[in-house]
N, C-alpha and C positions, 0 to 999 in steps of 0.2 A: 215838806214842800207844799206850795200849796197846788191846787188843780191844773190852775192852767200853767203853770212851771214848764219851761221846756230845756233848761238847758244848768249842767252843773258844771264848772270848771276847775279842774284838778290843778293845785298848785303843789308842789315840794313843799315840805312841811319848815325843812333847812334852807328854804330860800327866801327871807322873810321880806327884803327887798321886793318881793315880788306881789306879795299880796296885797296892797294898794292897787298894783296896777291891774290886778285880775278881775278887782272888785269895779272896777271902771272900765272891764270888758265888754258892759253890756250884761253879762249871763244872770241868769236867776237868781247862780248861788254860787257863793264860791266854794271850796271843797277842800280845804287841806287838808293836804294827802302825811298820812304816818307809816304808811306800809309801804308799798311798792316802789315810789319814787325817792325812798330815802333808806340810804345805806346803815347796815346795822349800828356801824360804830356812830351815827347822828339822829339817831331816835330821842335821845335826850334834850338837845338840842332842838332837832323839831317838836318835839313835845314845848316844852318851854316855851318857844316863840310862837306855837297855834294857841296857848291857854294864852300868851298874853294880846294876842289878835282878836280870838274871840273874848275878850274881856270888854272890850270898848266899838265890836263889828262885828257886825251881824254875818253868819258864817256856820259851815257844817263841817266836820271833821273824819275822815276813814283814820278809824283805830286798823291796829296789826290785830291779826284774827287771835280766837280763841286758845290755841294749840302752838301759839307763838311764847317766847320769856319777856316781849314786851306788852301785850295786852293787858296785864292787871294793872300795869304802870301807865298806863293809856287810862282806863277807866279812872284809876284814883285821880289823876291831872281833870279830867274835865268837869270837876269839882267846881275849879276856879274859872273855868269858861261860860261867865255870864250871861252873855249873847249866843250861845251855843243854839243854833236851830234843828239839829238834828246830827245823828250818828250817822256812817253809815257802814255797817259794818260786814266784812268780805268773809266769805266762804259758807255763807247761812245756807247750811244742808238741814236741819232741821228746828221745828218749830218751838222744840226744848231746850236746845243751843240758843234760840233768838230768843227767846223767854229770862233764860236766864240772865243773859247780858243785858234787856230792862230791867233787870231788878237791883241791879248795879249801877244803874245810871240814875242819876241827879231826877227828882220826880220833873215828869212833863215833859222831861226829853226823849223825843221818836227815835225811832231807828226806820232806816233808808235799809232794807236788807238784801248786797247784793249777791243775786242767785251766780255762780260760775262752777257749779260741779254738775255732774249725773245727778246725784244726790238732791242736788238743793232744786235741781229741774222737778226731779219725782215729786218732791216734798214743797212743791211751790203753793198749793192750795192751803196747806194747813199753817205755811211760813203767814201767809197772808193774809189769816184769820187770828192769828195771836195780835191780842191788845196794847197798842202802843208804835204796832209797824205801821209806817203810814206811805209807804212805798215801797214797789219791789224794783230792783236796779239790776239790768242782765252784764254779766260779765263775760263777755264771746270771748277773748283771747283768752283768759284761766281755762274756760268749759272747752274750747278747742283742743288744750294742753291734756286737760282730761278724759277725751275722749280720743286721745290720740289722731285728731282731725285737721285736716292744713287747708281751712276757708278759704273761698278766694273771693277778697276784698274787690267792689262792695255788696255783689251781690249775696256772701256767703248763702249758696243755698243749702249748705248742709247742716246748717245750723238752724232751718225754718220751724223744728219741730219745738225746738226750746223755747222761739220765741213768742210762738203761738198759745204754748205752756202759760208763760207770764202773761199775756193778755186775757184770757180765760183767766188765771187764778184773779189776778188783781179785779176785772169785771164781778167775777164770784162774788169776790169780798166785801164789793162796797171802795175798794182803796181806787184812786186814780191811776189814770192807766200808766204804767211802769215806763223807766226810760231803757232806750236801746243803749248798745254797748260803745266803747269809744273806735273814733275811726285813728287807723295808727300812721296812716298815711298824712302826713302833716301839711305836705303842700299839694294834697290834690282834692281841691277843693268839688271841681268837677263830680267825681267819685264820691264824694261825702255827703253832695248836694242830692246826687242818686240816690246813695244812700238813705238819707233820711225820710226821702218821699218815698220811699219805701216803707220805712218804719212807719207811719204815718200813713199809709195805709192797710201796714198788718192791723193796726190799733196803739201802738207806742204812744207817750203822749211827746215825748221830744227824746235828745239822747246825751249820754255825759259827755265832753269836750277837754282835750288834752292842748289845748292852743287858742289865743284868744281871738284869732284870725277864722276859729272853727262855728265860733259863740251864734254869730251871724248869717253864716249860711244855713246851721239847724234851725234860728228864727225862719227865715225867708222858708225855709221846706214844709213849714206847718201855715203859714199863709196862704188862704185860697186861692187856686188861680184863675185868673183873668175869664178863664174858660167856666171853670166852678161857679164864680159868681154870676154870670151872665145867662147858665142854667137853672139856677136858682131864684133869678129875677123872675124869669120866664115862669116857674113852678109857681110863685108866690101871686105874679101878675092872672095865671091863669086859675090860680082855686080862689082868687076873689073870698067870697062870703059863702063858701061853699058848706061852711062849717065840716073841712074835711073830706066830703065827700069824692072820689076818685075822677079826676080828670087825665085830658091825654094832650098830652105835652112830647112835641115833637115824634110820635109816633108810639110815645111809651107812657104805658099808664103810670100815672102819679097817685098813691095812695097816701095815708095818713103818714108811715113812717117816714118817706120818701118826702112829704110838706115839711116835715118836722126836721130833717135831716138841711132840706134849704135855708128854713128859717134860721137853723145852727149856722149854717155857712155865714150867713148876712150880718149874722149876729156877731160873729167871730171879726167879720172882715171891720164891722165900726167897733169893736171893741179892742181894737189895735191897737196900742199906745203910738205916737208920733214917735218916726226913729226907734221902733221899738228891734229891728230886725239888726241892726247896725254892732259893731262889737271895733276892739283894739288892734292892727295888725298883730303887733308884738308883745312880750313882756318887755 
């Protein structure tokens, strides 16, 4: 994905009707899904219909993990996935696990590695330093399951210490800053929107999307607001030709990181695409 990416959308792998319409959510990226959202006996099936998706559409694919009987049948398929932009692959606990399965993949094709254990939280630093990863992707509901934890959506505060994990390691790295995990609450937009402006302030750079009704409200959480902007004018309008130098703005000293963090905002806020926040109610 690239940097300023903010949003992946998981489609069923066996629902092939559907990825046209996912691809016209708005989102970043589409994401068919081969693990979770698709029952054992139609992995073949979704196999088949995401190689011939990503053949002719541009698109990212979640193989079935490692330690599954369908993952080596994953990797051989994405042979034929020309337009393939990336892996992403589920349960990366360690850096020789995620190592390995590039060296299986088609050259030039990244892996998305998402962190959802104890494990792959510990091991997030060195996940993140292997060549070829070019994202770390948190998986709150798995890591919940493994940690025997019941979040409560959307603040999950029990979960702060992982997430803070992935934004240090990815910052470490050099990789952009990792997406947050999916919100499961489908129609509660309110709580999502929360959500994300949260994430987005931990450091996340956007978060995965299970609805394409979702795509839109994570755009709009990472757009500055009205308020953001308008102190950032202020910052900009009052260090003039300071070359830097620390001014006092609205009671609070403005130093160089603080100029530079406005100039981000302003930059961000014109470099908006038109209609960029907007996504599909439905599939």
């Amino acid at each position: 994905m690239e940097p300023a990416d903010r949003t992946l959308l998981f489609v069923p792998g066996d629902r092939p009707e559907r990825f046209a319409k996912a691809a016209a959510s708005g989102a970043d990226g589409v994401l068919v899904d081969l693990e979770d959202a698709v029952a054992p006996g139609a992995k073949t099936v979704a196999r088949e219909a995401a190689v011939r998706w990503l053949g002719t559409h541009d698109g990212f694919v979640r193989i079935n993990a490692a330690d599954t009987p369908w993952h080596a049948a994953d990797l051989a398929a994405l042979t034929g996935a020309r337009r393939l932009r990336g892996v992403v692959l589920p349960k990366s606990s360690t850096a020789d696990g995620v190592a390995g399965v590039l060296r299986r993949l088609p050259a030039g094709v990244p892996v998305l590695a998402l962190v959802e254990s104890a494990l792959g939280v510990r091991e997030a630093a060195a996940i993140a330093q292997v060549p070829g990863v070019a994202r770390l992707l948190f998986g709150s509901v798995d890591l919940a399951l493994d940690m025997d934890l019941v979040p409560s959506e959307p603040d999950e505060p029990e979960l702060l210490w992982a997430r803070s994990a992935l934004v240090v390691a990815s910052r470490a790295a050099g990789l952009p800053a990792p997406l947050d995990g999916v919100h499961t609450q489908l129609d509660d937009e309110a709580g999502l929107a929360a959500a994300a402006r949260r994430s987005r302030g931990l450091g996340f750079g956007g978060r995965l999307c299970v609805h394409p009704r979702q795509v839109g409200v994570v755009h709009r959480a990472w757009l500055p607001t009205d308020a953001e902007l308008e102190w950032a004018r202020r910052v900009v309008r009052a260090a003039g030709n300071r070359d830097g130098a620390a001014v006092r703005v609205d009671g609070q000293m403005i130093d160089r990181p603080r100029l530079r963090r406005a100039r981000s905002l302003l930059g961000a806020h014109r470099a908006t695409p038109p209609g960029r926040p907007g996504g599909a109610d439905r599939l």
